[in-house]
DSSP file (Angstrom, degrees, kcal/mol; ACC not computed):
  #  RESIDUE AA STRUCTURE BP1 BP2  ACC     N-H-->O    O-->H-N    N-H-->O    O-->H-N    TCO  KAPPA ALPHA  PHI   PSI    X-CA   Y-CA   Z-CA
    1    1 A X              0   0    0      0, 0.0     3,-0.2     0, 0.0    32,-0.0   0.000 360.0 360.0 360.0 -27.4    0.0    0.0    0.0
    2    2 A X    >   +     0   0    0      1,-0.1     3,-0.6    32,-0.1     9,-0.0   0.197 360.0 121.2-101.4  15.3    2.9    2.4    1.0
    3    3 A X  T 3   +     0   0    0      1,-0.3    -1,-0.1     2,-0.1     2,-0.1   0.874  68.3  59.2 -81.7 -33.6    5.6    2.0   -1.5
    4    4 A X  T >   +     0   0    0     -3,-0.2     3,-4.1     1,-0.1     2,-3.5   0.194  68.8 163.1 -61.3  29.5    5.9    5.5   -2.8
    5    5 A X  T <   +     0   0    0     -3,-0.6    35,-1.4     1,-0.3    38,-0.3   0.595  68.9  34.8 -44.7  11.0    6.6    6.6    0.4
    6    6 A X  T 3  S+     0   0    0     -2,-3.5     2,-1.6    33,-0.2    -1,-0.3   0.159  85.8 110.4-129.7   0.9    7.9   10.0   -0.4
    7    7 A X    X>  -     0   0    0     -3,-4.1     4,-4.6     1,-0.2     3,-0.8  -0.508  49.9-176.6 -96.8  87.8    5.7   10.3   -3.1
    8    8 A X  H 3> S+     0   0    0     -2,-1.6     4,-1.9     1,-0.2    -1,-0.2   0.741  76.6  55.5 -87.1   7.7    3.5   13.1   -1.6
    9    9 A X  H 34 S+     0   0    0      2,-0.2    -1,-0.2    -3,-0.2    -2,-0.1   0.397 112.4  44.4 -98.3   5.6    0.9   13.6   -4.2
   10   10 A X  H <> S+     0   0    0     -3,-0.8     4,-1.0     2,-0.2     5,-0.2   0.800 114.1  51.8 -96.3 -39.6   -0.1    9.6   -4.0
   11   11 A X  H >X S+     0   0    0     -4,-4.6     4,-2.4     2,-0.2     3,-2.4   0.987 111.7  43.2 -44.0 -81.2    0.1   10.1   -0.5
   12   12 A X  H 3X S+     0   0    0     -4,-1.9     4,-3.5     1,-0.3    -2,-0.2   0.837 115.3  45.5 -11.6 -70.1   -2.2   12.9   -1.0
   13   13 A X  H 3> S+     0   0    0      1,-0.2     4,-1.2     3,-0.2    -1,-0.3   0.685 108.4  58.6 -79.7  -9.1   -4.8   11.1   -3.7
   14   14 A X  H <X>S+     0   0    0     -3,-2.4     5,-2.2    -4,-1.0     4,-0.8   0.663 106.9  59.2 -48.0 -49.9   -4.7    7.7   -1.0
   15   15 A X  I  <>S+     0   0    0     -4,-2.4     5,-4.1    -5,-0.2     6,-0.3   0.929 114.3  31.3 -10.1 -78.9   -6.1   10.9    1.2
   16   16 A X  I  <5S+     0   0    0     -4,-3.5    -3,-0.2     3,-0.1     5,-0.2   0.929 121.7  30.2 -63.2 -68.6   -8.7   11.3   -0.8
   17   17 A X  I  <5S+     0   0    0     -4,-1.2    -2,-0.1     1,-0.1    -1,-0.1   0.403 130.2  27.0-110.4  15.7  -10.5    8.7   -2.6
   18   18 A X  I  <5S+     0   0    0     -4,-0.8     4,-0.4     3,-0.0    -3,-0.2   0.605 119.8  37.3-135.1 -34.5   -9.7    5.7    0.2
   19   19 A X  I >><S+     0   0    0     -5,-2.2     4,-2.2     1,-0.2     3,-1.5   0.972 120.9  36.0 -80.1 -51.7   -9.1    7.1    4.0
   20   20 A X  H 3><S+     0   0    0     -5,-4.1     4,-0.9     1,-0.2    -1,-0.2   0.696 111.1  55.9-100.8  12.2  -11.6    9.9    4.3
   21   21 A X  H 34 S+     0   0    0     -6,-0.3     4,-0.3    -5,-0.2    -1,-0.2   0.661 112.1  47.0 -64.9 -23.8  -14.3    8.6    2.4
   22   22 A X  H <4>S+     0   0    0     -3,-1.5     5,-2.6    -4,-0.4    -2,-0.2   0.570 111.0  51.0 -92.6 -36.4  -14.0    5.7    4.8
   23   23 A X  H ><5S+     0   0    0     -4,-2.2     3,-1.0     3,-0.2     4,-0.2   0.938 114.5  44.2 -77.5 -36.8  -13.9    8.0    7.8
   24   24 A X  T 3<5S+     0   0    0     -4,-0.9    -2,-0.2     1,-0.3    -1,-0.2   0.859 106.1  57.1 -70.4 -23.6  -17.2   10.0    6.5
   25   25 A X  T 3 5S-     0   0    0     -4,-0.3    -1,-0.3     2,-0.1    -2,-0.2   0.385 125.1-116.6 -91.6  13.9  -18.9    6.9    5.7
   26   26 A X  T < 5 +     0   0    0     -3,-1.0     2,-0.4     1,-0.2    -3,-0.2   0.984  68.2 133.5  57.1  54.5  -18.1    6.3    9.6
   27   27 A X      < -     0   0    0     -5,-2.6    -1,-0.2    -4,-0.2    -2,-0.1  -0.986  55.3-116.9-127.7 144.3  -15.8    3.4    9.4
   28   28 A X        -     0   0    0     -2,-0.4     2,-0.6     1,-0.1    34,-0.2  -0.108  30.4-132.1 -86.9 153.4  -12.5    2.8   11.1
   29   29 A X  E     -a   62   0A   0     32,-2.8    34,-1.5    -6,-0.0     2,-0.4  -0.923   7.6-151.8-124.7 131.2   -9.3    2.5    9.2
   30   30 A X  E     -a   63   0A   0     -2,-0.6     2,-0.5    32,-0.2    34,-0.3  -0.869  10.5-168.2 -83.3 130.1   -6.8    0.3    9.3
   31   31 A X  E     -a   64   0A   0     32,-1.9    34,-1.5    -2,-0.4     2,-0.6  -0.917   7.5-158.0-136.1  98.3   -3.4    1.6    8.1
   32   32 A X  E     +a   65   0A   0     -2,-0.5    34,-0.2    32,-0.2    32,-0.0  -0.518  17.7 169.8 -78.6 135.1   -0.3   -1.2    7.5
   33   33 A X    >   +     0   0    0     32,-1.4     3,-2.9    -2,-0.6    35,-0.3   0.451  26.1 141.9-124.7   6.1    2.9    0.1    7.7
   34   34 A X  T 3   +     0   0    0      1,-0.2   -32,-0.1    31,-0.1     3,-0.1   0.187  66.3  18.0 -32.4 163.3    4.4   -2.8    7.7
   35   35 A X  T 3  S+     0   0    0      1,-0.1     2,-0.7     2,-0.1    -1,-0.2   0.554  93.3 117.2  44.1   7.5    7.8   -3.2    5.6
   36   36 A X    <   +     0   0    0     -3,-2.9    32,-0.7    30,-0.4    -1,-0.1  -0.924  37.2 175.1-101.8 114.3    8.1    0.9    5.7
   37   37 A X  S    S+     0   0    0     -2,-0.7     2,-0.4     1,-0.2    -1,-0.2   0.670  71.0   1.7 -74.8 -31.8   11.4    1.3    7.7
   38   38 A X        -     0   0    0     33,-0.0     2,-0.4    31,-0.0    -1,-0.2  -0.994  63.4-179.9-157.0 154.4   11.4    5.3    7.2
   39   39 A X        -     0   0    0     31,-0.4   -33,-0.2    -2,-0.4     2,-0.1  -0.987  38.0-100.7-154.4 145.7    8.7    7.7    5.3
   40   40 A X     >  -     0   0    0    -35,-1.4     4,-1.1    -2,-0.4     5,-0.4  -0.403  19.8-124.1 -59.3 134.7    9.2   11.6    5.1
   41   41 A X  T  4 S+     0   0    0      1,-0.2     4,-0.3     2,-0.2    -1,-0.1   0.535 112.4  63.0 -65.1  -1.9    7.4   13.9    7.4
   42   42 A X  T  > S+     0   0    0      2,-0.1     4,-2.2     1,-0.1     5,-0.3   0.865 106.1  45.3 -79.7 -56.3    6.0   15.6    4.1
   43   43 A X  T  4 S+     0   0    0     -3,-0.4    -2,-0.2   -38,-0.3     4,-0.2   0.460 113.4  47.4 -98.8  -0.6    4.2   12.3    3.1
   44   44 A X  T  X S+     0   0    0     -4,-1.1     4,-1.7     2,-0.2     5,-0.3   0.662 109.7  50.5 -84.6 -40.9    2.7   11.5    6.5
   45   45 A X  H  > S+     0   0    0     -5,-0.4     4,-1.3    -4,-0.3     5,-0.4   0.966 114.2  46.7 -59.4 -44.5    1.5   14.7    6.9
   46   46 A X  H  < S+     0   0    0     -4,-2.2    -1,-0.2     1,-0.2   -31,-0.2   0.852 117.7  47.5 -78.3 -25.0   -0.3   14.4    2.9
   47   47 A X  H  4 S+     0   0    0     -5,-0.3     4,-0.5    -4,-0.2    -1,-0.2   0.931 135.1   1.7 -74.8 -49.1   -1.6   11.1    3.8
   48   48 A X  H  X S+     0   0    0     -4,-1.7     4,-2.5    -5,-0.1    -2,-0.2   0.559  92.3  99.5-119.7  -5.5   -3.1   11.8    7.1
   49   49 A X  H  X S+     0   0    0     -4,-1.3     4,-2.1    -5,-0.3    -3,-0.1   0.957 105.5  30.5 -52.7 -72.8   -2.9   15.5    8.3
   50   50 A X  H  > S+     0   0    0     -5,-0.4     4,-2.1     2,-0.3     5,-0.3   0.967 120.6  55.0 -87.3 -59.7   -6.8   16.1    7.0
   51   51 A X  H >4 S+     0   0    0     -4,-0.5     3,-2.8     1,-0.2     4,-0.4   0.787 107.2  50.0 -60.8 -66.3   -7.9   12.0    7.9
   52   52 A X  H >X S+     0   0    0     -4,-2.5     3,-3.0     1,-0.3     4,-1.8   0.621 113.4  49.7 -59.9 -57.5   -6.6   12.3   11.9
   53   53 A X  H 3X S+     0   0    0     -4,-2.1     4,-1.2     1,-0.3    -1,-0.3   0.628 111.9  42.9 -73.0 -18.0   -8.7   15.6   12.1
   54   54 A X  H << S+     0   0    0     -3,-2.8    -1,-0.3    -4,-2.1     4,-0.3   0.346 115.4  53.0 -99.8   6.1  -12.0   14.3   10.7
   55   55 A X  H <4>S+     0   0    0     -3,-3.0     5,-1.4    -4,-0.4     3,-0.4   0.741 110.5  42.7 -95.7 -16.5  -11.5   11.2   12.7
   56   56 A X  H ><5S+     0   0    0     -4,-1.8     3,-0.7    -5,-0.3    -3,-0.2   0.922 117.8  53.5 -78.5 -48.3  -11.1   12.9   16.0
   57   57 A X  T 3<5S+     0   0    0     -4,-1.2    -1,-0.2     1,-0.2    -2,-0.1   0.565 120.8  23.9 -71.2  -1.3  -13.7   14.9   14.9
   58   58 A X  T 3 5S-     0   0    0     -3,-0.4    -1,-0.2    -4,-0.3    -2,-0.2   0.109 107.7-119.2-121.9  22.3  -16.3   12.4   14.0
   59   59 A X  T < 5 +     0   0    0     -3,-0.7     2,-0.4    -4,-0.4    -3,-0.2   0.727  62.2 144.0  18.7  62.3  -14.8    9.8   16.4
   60   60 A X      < -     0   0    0     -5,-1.4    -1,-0.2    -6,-0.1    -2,-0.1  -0.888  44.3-129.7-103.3 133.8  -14.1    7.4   14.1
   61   61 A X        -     0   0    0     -2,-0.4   -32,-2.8    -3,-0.1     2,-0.4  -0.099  14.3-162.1 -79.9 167.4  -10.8    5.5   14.9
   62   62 A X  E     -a   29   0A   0    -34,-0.2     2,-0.3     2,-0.0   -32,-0.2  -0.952  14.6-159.7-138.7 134.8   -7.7    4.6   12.7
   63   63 A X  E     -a   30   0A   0    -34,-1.5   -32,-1.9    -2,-0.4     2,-0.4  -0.904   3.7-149.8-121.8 151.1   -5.5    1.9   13.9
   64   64 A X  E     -a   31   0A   0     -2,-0.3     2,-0.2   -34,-0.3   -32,-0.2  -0.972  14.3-179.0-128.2 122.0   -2.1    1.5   12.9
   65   65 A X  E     +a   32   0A   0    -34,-1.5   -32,-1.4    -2,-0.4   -31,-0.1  -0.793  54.5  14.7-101.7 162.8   -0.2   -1.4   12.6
   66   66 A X  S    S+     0   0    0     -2,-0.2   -30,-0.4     1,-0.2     2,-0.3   0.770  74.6 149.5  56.8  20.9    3.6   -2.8   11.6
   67   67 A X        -     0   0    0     -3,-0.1    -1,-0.2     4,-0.1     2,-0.2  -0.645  39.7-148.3 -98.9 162.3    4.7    0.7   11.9
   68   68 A X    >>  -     0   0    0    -32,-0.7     4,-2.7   -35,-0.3     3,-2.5  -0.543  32.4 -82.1-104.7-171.5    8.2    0.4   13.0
   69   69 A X  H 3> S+     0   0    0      1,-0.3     4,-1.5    -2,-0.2    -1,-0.2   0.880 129.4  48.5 -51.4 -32.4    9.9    3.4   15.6
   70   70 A X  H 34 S+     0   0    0      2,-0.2   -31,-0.4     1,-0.2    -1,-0.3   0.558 115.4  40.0 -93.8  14.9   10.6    5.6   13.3
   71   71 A X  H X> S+     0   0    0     -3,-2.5     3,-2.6   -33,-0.1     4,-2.5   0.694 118.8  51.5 -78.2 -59.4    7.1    5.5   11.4
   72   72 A X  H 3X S+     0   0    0     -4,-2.7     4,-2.7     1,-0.3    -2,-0.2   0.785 106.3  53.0 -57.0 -26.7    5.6    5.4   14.8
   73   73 A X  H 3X S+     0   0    0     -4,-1.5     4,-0.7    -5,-0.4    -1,-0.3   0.677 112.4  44.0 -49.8 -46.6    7.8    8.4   15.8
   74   74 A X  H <> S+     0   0    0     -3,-2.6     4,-1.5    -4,-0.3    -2,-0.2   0.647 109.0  61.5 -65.4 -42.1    6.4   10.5   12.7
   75   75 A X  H  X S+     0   0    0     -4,-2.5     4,-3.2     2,-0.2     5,-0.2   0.963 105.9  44.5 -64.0 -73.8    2.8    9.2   13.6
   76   76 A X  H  < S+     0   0    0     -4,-2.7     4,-0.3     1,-0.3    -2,-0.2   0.803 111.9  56.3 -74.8 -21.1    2.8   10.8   16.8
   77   77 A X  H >X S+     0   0    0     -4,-0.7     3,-3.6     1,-0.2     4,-2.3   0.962 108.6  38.8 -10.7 -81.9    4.1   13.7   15.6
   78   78 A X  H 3X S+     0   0    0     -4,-1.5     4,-1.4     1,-0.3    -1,-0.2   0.886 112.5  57.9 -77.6 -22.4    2.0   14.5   13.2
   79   79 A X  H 3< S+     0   0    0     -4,-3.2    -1,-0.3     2,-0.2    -2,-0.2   0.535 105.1  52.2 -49.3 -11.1   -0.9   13.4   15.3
   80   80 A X  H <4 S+     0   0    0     -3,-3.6     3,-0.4    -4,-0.3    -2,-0.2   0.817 118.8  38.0-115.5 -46.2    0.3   15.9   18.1
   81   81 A X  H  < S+     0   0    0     -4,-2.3    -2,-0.2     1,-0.2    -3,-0.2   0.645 114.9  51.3 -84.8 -17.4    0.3   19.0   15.2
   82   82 A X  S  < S+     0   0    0     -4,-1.4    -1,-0.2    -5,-0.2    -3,-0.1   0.475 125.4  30.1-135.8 -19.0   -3.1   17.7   13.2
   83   83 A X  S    S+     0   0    0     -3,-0.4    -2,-0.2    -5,-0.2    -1,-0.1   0.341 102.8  77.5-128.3  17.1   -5.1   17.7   17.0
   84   84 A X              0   0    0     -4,-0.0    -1,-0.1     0, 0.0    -3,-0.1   0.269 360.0 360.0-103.3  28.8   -3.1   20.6   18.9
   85   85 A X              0   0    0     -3,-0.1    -3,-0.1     0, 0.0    -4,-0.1   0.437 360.0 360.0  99.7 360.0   -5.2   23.2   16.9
């Protein structure tokens, strides 16, 4: 699912027509991150910036799996900028 992992206008269009369609239609998302050893803070933010703030706001979850520390590192990151205002 991840292989462009710098690639932040795939990131971006993954955004769009599969996570927050999923979140509006009020269903949780799963997100594998399995096999990603390192991903740019550019392309987590274009993947997930917009879904983490319409799931927090319609309190629908995303769980994350496989990601390894330095995903998970990024994660909370951008999780800490996408729900601190």
């Amino acid at each position: 699912m991840f292989e462009a992992r710098e690639d932040t206008l795939a990131a971006s269009r993954l955004s769009t027509d599969e996570i927050r369609p999923r979140i509006l239609s009020n269903e949780s998302v799963e997100l594998d991150f399995d096999g990603l050893d390192l991903c740019t803070q550019s392309w987590l933010h274009a993947l997930l910036f917009e879904p983490v703030r319409l799931a927090w706001a319609l309190r629908v979850p995303i769980h994350v799996v496989g990601a390894k520390p330095a995903v998970q590192e990024g994660l909370r990151f951008l999780e800490s900028y996408a729900l601190g205002g």
